[in-house]
C-alpha positions as CSV (number, residue, x, y, z in Angstrom):
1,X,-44.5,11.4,42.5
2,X,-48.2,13.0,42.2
3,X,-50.2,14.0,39.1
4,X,-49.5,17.4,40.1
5,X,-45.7,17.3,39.5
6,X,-43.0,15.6,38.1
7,X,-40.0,16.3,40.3
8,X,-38.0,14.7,38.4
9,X,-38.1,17.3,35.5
10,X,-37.6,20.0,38.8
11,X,-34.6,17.6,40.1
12,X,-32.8,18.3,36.3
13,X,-33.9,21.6,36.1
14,X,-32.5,22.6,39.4
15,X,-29.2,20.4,38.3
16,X,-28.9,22.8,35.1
17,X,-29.8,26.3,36.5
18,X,-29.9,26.0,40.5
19,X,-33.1,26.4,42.9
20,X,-32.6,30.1,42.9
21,X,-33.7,30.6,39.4
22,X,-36.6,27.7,39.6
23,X,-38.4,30.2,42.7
24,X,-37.7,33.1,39.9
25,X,-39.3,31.4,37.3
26,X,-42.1,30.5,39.3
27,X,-43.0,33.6,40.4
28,X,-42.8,34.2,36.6
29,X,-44.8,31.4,35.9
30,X,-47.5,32.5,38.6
31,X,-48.6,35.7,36.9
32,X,-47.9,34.6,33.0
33,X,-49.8,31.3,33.2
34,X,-52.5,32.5,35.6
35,X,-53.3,35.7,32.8
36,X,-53.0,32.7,29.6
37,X,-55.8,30.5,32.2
38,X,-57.9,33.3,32.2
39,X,-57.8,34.4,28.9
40,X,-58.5,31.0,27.8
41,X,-61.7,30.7,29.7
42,X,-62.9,34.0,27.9
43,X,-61.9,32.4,24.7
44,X,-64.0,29.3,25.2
45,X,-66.7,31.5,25.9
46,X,-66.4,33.3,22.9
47,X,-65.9,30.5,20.6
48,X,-62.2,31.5,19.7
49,X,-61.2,28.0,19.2
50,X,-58.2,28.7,17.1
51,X,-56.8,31.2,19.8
52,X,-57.4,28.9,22.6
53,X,-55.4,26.0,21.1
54,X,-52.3,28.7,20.7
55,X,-52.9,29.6,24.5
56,X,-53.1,25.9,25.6
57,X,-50.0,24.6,23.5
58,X,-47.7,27.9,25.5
59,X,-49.6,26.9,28.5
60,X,-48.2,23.2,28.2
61,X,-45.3,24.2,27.5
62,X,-44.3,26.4,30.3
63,X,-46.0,24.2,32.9
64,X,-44.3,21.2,31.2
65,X,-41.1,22.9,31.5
66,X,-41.2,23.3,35.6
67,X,-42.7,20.6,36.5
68,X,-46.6,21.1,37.1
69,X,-47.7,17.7,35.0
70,X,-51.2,18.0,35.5
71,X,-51.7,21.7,33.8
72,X,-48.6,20.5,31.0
73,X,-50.8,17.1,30.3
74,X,-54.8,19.0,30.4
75,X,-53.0,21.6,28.0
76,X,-51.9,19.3,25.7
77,X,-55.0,17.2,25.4
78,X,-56.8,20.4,24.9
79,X,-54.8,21.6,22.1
80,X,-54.7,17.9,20.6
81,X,-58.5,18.1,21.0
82,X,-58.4,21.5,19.3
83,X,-56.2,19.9,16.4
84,X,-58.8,17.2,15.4
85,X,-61.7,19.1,16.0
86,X,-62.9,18.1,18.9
87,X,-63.5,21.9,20.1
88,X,-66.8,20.9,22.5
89,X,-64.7,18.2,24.2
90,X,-62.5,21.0,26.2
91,X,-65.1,22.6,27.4
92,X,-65.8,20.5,30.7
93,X,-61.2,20.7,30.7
94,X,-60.8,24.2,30.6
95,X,-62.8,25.8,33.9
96,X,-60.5,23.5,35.9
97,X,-57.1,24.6,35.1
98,X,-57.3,27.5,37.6
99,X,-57.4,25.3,40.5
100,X,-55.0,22.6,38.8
101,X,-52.6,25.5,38.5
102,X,-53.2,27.3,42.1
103,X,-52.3,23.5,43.0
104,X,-49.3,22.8,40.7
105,X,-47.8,25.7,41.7
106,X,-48.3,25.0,45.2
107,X,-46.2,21.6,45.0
108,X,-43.3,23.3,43.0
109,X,-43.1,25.8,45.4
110,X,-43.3,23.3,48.4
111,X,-40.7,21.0,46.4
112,X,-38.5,23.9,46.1
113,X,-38.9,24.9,50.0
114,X,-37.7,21.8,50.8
115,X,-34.6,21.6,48.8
């Protein structure tokens, strides 16, 4: 199992609603959290702290939910950091979740492909 993915959250998931809807739902996944990484680099930039800790705790979710570990696990340190008031802290966190998404999504698919 790599950082990028936790299969064995894809393994259930594919157990409880087939593989069929996982490639739906990552399609889905593509284009919602790709918009939510966006937005929250022009949040960081604009100091919306409060907004960016909402966008990071969906963002961990939904990731968390398929599989992609890496994104689910940055999210969630980001909103913890966001919590405690540790804002400046996500700063170095939050210009690399486009590639650690590009990359999660990359496994699921892969792991799905190969089902």
């Amino acid at each position: 199992m790599s950082n990028l993915l936790c299969e064995d959250t894809l393994k259930e998931l594919a157990e409880q609603v087939g593989i069929e809807l996982i490639e739906t739902l990552l399609v889905d996944l593509t284009d919602d959290a790709g918009n939510r990484v966006a937005r929250m680099q022009d949040l960081l930039a604009n100091g919306d702290m409060d907004e960016l800790r909402k966008e990071a705790h969906t963002l961990k979710s939904s990731t968390g939910t398929l599989g992609l570990k890496e994104v689910s696990e940055q999210s969630a340190i980001i909103e913890r950091k966001l919590v405690t008031g540790e804002g400046p802290d996500v700063a170095p966190i939050v210009p690399e979740l486009p590639k650690m998404l590009q990359d999660g999504l990359a496994a699921a698919n892969n792991w799905v492909a190969a089902q």
